[in-house]
C-alpha positions in Angstrom: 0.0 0.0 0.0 3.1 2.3 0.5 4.9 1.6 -2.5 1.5 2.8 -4.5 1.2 6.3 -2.4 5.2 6.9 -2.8 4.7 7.6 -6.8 7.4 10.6 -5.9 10.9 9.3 -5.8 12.4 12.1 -3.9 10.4 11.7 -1.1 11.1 9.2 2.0 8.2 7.0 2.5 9.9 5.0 4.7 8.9 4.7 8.2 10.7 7.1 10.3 13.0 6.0 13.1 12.1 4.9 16.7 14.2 7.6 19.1 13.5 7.6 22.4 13.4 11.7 23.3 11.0 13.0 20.9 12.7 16.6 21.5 16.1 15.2 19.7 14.6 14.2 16.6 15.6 15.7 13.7 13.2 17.8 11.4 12.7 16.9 8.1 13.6 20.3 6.0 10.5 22.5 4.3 9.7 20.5 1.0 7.7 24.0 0.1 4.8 22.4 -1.6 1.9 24.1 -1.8 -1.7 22.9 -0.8 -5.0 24.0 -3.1 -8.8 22.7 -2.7 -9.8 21.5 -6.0 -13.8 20.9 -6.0 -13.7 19.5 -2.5 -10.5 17.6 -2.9 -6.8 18.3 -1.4 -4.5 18.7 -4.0 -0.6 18.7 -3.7 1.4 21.0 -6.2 5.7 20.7 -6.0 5.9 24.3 -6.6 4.2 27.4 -8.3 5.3 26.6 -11.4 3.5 23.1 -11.0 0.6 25.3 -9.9 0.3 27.3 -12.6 0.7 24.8 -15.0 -2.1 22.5 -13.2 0.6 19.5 -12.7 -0.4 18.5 -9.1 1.5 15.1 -7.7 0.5 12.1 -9.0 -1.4 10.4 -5.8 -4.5 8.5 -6.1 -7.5 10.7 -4.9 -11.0 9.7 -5.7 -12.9 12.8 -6.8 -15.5 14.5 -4.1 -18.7 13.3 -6.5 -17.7 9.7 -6.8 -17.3 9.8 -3.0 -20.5 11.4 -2.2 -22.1 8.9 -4.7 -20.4 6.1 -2.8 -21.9 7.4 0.5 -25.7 8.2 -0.9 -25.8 4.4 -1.8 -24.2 3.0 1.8 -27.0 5.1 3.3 -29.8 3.9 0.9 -28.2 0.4 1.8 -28.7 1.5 5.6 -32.5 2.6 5.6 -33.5 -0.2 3.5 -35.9 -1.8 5.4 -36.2 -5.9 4.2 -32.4 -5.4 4.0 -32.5 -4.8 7.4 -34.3 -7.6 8.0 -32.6 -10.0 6.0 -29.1 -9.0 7.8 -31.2 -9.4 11.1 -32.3 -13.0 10.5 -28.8 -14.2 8.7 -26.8 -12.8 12.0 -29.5 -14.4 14.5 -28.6 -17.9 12.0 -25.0 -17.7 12.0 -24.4 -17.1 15.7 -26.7 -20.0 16.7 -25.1 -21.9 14.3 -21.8 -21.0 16.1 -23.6 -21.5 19.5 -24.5 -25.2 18.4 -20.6 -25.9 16.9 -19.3 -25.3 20.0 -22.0 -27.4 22.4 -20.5 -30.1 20.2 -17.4 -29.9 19.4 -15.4 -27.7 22.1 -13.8 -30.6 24.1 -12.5 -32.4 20.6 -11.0 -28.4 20.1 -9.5 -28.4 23.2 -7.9 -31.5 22.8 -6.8 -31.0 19.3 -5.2 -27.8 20.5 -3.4 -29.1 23.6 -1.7 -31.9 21.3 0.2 -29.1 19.6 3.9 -29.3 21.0 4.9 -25.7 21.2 1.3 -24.3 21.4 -0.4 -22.3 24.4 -3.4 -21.1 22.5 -5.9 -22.9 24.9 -4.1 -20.4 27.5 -5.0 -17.5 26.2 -7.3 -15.3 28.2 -9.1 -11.9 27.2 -8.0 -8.5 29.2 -11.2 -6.1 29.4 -9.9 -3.1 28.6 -13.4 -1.0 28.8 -12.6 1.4 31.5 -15.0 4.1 31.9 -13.6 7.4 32.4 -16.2 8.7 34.8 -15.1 6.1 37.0 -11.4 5.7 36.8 -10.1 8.3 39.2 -11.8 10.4 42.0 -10.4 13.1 43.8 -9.1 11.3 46.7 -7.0 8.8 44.0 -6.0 12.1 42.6 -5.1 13.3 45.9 -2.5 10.3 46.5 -1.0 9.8 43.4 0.3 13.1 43.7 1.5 13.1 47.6 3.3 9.4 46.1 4.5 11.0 42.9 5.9 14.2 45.4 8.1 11.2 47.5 9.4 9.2 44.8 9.1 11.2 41.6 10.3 14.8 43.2 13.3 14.7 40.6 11.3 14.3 37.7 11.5 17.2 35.2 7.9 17.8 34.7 7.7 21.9 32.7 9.3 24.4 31.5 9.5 28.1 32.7 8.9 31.1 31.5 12.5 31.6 30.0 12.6 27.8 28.8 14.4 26.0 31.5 13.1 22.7 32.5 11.6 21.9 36.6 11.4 19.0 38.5 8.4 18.2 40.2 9.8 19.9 43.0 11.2 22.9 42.0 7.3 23.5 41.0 5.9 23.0 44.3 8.6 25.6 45.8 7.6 27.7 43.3 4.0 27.6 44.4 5.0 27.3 48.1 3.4 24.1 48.8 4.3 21.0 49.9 2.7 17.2 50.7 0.8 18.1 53.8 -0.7 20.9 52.3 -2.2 19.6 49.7 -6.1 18.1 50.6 -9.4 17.5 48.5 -10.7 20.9 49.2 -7.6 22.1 47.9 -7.5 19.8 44.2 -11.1 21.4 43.6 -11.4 18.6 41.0 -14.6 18.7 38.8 -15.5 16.4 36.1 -16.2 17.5 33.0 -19.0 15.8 31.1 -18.0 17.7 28.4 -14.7 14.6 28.0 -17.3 11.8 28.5 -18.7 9.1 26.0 -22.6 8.3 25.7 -22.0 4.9 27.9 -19.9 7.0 30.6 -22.6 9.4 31.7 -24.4 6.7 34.2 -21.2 6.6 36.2 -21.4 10.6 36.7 
C-alpha cells in the first residue's frame, strides 16, 4: 500500500526512526509544496510553477462526487428496510449456528489444541480493557497519586519556565509554596467534565 502512495521518488516513504526523546529528533527540512482545494479535494502541487501549469503530484485521490455517490448508496443500503431484516435474520442464524458448533465440538477443540507441542493457544485469556472514564479516578485517587509522585518522583522534570528552563516536580511546588501536607481534596477542587465523557460513561457521573 506504500509503494503505491510513494509515486514521488524524492520523497522518504519509509517509516521514520524509533528515538526515544522525541525533543532530539531531527526535522525533516520544508519541501515548500503548496496545498490548493480543488472541487472538495486536497490537491498537492511541488511548486508554483506546477501550480500554474495545473501539474499537481500524482497520488491517487477519488474525486469528491464519486465519493458522495459512494456514501448516498451506503446510506440507501442502511435505511433499507427488508435489507435490514434480512441481515437481522442471517446474523441471529449464524451465531446459533456458532452456538451449536461449539456445544458439540469444544472438548475435541480443546484436545486438538493441547496436542500441539509448542502451542499455548488454549491459555490465552481476554483482558477487558473498557474502562470508563467517569469512573477511573476520583479526587481522593487524585489526591494520593500526587502526595506518592511528590516522594518518589520529586526529581522528575515535569515543565518548562517562562525563560525555557526545564523543573522537576519539585522545584514547582517551591515555586508555588506548597508541599505534601498541604495539599487536601478541598484544595484539588477537582470537577468532572461531562464535556470529555462518551454516551456509555454518563451513568457513572
Amino acid at each position: 500500500m506504500t509503494d503505491n502512495l510513494c509515486c514521488d521518488p524524492s520523497v522518504d516513504c519509509d517509516e521514520p526512526p524509533i528515538i526515544g526523546d522525541p525533543w532530539s529528533a531531527s526535522i525533516p527540512p520544508n519541501l515548500d509544496y503548496i496545498l490548493r482545494i480543488e472541487e472538495g479535494v486536497v490537491r498537492v502541487y511541488k511548486g508554483k510553477d506546477d501550480l500554474q501549469d495545473g501539474r499537481h503530484a500524482p497520488y491517487p485521490v477519488t474525486t469528491f462526487n464519486h465519493f458522495i455517490d459512494d456514501m448516498k448508496f451506503l446510506c440507501r443500503t442502511i435505511t433499507d428496510g427488508p435489507l435490514k431484516s434480512f441481515c437481522f435474520k442471517r446474523l441471529a442464524y449464524l451465531s446459533h449456528k456458532f452456538q451449536l458448533h461449539v456445544l458439540l465440538n469444544d472438548l475435541q477443540e480443546l484436545k486438538a489444541q493441547k496436542q500441539v507441542p509448542h502451542r499455548d493457544f488454549y491459555n490465552v485469556r481476554k483482558v477487558d480493557t473498557h474502562v470508563h472514564a467517569a469512573s477511573c479516578m476520583n479526587q481522593k485517587h487524585l489526591l494520593r497519586f500526587i502526595k506518592k509522585t511528590i516522594k518518589t518522583r520529586k526529581d522528575d522534570k515535569v515543565c518548562l519556565d517562562g525563560t525555557g528552563k526545564a523543573l522537576t516536580l519539585e522545584q514547582v511546588f517551591n515555586l508555588l509554596q506548597l508541599t505534601s501536607y498541604d495539599l487536601s481534596v478541598d484544595m484539588l477542587d477537582v470537577h468532572a467534565d461531562r464535556n470529555t465523557f462518551h454516551r456509555f460513561d454518563k451513568f457513572n457521573t
